[in-house]
N, C-alpha and C positions, 0 to 999 in steps of 0.2 A: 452665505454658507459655502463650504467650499465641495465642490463636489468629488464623487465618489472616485474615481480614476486617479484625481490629483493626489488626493490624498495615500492611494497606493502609491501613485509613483513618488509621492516624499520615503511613504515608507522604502521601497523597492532600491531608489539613491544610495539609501544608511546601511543596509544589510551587505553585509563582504559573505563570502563562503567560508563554513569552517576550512583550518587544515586539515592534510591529510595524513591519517593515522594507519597503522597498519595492524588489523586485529585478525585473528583468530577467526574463523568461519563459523563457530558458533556466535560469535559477537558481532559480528558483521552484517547481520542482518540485515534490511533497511536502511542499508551505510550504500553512497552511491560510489561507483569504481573511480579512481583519482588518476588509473592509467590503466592501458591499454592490456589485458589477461590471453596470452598465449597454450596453445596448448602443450605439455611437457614433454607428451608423445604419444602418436596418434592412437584416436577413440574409434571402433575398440584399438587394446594394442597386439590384438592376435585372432586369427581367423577362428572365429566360434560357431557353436550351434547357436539356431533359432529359435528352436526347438527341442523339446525331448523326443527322442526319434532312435535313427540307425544311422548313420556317417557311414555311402556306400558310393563307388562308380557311377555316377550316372547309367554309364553303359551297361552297367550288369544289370540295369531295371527298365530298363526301356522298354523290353515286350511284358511287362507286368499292367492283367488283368484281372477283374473280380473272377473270371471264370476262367483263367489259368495264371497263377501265379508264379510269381520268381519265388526261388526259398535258396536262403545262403548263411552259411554257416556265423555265427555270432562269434569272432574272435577278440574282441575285447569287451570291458563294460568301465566307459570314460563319463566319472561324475564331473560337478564343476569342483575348480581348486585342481587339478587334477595336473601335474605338470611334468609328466613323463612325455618325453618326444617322442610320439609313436608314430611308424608307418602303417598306411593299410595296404594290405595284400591285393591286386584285384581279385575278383570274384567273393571276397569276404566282406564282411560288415561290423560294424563295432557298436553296438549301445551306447547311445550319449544323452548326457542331459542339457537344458539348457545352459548358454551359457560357458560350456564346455568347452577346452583346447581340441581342435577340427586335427583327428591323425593327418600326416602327411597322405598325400595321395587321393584322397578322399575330395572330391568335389561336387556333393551333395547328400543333401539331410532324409530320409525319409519320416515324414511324422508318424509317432505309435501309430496313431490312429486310422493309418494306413497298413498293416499290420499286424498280426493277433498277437505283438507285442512276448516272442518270444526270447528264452535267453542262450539257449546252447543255438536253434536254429531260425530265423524268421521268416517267417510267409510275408512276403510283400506283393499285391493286391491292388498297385497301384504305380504308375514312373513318376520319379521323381528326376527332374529335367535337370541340366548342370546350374550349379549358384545355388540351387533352393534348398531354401530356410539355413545359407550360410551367413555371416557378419563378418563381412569382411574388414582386414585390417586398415584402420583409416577410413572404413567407411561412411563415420560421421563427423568425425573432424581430422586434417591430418596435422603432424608432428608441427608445432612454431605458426599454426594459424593462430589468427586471434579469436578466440572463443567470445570474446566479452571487451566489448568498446567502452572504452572512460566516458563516465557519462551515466554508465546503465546504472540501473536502481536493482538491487541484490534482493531477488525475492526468494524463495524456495527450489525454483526451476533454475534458477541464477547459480545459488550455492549448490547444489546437485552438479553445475557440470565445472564449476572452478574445484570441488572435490574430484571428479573422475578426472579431469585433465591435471592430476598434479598437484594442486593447490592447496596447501593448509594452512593459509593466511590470506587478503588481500589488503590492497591501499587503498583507503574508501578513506568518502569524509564523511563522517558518522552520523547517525541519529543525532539528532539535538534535542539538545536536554532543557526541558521547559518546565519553569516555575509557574505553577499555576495559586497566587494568591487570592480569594476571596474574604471581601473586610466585609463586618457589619458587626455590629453588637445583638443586634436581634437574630442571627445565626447559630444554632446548635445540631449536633450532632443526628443526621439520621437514625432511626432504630430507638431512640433515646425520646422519653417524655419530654412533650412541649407546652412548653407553658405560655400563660396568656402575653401577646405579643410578639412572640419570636415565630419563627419560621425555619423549618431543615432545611440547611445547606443542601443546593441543588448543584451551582452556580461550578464549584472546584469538582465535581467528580463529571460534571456534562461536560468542561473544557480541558480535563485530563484525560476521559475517554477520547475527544476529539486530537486531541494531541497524539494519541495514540492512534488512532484511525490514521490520521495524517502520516505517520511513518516517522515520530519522536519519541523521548522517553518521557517522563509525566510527572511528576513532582509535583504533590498537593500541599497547599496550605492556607490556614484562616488568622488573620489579624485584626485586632477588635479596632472600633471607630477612634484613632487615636493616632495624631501626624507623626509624634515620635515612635512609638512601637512600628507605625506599617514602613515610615525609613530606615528603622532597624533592619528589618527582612528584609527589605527591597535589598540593601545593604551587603546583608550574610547571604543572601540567597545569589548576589549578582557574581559573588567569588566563584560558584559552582555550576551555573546554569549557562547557556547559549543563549538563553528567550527569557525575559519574564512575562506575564500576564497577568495582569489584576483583575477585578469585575466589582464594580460598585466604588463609589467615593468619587463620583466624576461630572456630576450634573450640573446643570450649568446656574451657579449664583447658589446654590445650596451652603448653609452654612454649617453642613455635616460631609463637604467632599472633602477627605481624609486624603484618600487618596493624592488630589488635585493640589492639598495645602502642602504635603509632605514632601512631593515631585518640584513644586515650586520654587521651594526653597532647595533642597539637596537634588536635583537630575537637571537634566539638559533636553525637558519633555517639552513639548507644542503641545497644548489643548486648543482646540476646534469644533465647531457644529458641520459636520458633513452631512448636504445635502442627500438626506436617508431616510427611511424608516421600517421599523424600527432602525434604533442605532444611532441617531444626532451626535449624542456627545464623544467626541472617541480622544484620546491622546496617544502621542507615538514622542520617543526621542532616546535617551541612553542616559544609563544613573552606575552609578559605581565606581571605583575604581578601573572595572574592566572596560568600563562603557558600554556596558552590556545592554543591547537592544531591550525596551520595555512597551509593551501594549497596555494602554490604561483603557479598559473597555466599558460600557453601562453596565447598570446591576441587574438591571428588569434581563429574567433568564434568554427569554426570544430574542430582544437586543444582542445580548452576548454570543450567543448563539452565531446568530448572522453576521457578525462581525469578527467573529471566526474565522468565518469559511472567505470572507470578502479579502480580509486583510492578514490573518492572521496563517495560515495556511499557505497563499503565496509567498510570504516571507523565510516559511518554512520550506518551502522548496529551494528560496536563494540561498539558506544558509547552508543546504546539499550541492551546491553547483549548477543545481536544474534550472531550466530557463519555467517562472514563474507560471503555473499553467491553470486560468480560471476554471472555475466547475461549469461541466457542459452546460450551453443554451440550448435548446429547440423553440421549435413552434408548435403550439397545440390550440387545441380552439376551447373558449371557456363555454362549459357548460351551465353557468349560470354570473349574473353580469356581477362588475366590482366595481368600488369608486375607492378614487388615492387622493391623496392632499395635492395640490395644486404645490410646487418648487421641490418638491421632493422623490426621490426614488424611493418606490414601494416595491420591499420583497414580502409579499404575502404568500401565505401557507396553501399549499393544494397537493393533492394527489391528480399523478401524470397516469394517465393510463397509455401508452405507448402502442401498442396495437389499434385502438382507435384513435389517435391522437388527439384527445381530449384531455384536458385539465379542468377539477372539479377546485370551486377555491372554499375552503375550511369555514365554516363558522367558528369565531373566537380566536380574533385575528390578533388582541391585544399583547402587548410585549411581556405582558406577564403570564400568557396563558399558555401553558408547558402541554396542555392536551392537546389543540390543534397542531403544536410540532411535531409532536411523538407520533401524531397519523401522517405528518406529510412525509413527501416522498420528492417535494417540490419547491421552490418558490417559485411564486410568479411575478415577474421582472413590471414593474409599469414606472415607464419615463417622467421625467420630472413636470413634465408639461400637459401630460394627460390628466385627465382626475376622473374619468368615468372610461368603461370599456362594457359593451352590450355582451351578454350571452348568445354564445354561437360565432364570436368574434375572434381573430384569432390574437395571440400574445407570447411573448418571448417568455419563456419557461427553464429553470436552472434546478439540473438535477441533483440533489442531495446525494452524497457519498453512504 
């Protein structure tokens, strides 16, 4: 069997990064920067409040106490938006909101709240020292820095400041767009009467949500046990997609791998037993005209699952530029013992408790049993060469996304 790493790095070799596209900020989400994002002109681009308050002299407030206050005349009232160039007078004060263009002259905020918050004249009750609660210009980024390194992954706090500095577009290599195929003929629709025999499709909405999780777009679909229909899709689907993904038709010597007979004859796939489990059977190579990368995965839903996160996810990193990056390890001590098959890697199901550092391991370890996943929070790693680990011992631990 070939073990676990190798077979990443076959996969890891064959994956190129997509190019880079240049989308819209609303599309770009989750698309990684392809160059280097400057700022237009510097954040902020003009001295503001910090505050809702008064824009006053420092100096006019400096002997301001609770038990005698400064009190100065209110000669303006400055919203935000507000783009009148105003001076302030000294000895006067202007009303400002946040966010507000700062009058000339003026080098300090005072907060209402320091204030009985008046409009023709204000009682101020408190000094407010020079700079406070100003924004100053370029305070947070200045003019032609680089805000944003090629490289970064564009989240919500990413697109927030490629908008304020400028930006209504960038060059990102985008989300990748992932074919998620599961075959079977005993497959029907969730939600929908099951008859004797069949089973709801689990298998395409847990490796679409995953795909998503992961930072791709998701594209479901089912094709019945049949070499020519699933090379059909594999086919039509390879013209539009970055990734394909199958789950099921891939076992080993089975004379229902649909999957395995379809790829054999039209891709350019390797089938393998990787030293795993769950997960043995897995295949990787390129089908289509585009040559578009395919993951042929086991059916049993837990298999598929783990072979997700193992192989299918750092791949998904490479097709963004990113340097492939495993799901974290720690150590935790088992709180109750486990045994693994002797030549194989065991990812079994546990909740991590991370303040105690303890891993508890699942009962209902089997690759078909969807209820100890949906509680873990964990796998726990056990080497190929171990087959038993006592309770209270401790074990390499991978935390689920």
């Amino acid at each position: 069997m070939v073990p676990v790493e190798a077979h990443l790095a076959d996969i890891l070799a064959a994956v190129r990064p997509l190019a880079p596209v240049r989308l819209e900020l609303e599309e770009a989400e989750c698309g990684t920067l392809a160059e280097d994002a400057t700022a237009r002109c510097p954040l902020p681009s003009f001295d503001n409040s910090g505050m809702d308050g008064y824009a006053v002299y420092a100096a006019d407030v400096a002997a301001a106490a609770p038990g005698s206050p400064v009190t100065l005349p209110v000669a303006e009232q400055i919203p935000a938006g507000d783009i009148r160039a105003l001076t302030l007078a000294p000895g006067t004060s202007a009303r400002i909101m946040t966010g507000a263009l700062l009058p000339a002259g003026s080098d300090a905020v005072v907060p209402v709240e320091w204030t009985d918050g008046g409009t023709g004249q204000v009682v101020i009750s408190k000094p407010a020292p020079d700079g406070h609660a100003i924004r100053r210009r370029g305070g947070d980024v200045a003019e032609g820095e680089v805000m944003l390194a090629a490289g970064t992954v564009l989240g919500p706090a990413q697109i927030a400041l490629l908008a304020a500095g400028g930006h209504g577009s960038a060059l990102v290599r985008p989300r990748p767009r992932v074919a998620v195929i599961a075959t079977g003929n005993e497959l029907t629709d969730p939600g929908t009467p099951l008859a004797p025999g069949r089973i709801w499709d689990s298998n395409s909405y847990m490796l679409a949500a995953a795909v998503r999780q992961a930072g791709g777009l998701a594209y479901r679909h089912r094709v019945t046990d049949d070499p020519v229909a699933v090379m059909a899709a594999l086919d039509e689907l390879s013209a539009a997609a970055d990734l394909l993904v199958t789950s099921g038709g891939v076992s080993m010597g089975g004379e229902h791998d649909v999957v395995k007979a379809a790829l054999t004859s039209g891709g350019d796939v390797t089938f393998r037993k990787v030293a795993m489990q769950p997960g043995m059977p897995q295949g990787f190579g390129v089908t289509g005209h585009a040559r578009t990368p395919v993951f042929t995965l086991p059916g049993n839903p837990v298999s598929t699952f783990v072979s997700f996160q193992l192989f299918v996810r750092p791949a998904m990193q490479a097709l963004q530029g990113l340097a492939p990056a495993p799901l974290p390890v720690t150590r935790a001590v088992l709180t109750d013992s486990l045994r693994s098959p002797q030549g194989r890697r065991s990812f079994m199901r546990g909740v991590l408790d991370p303040t105690l550092g303890t891993v508890t391991p699942l009962t209902g370890q089997g690759s078909h049993q969807l209820g100890a996943l949906a509680r873990a929070n964990a796998l726990i790693v056990v080497p190929e060469r171990v087959v038993w680990i006592e309770e209270g011992k401790p074990a390499d631990v991978m935390s689920l996304p």
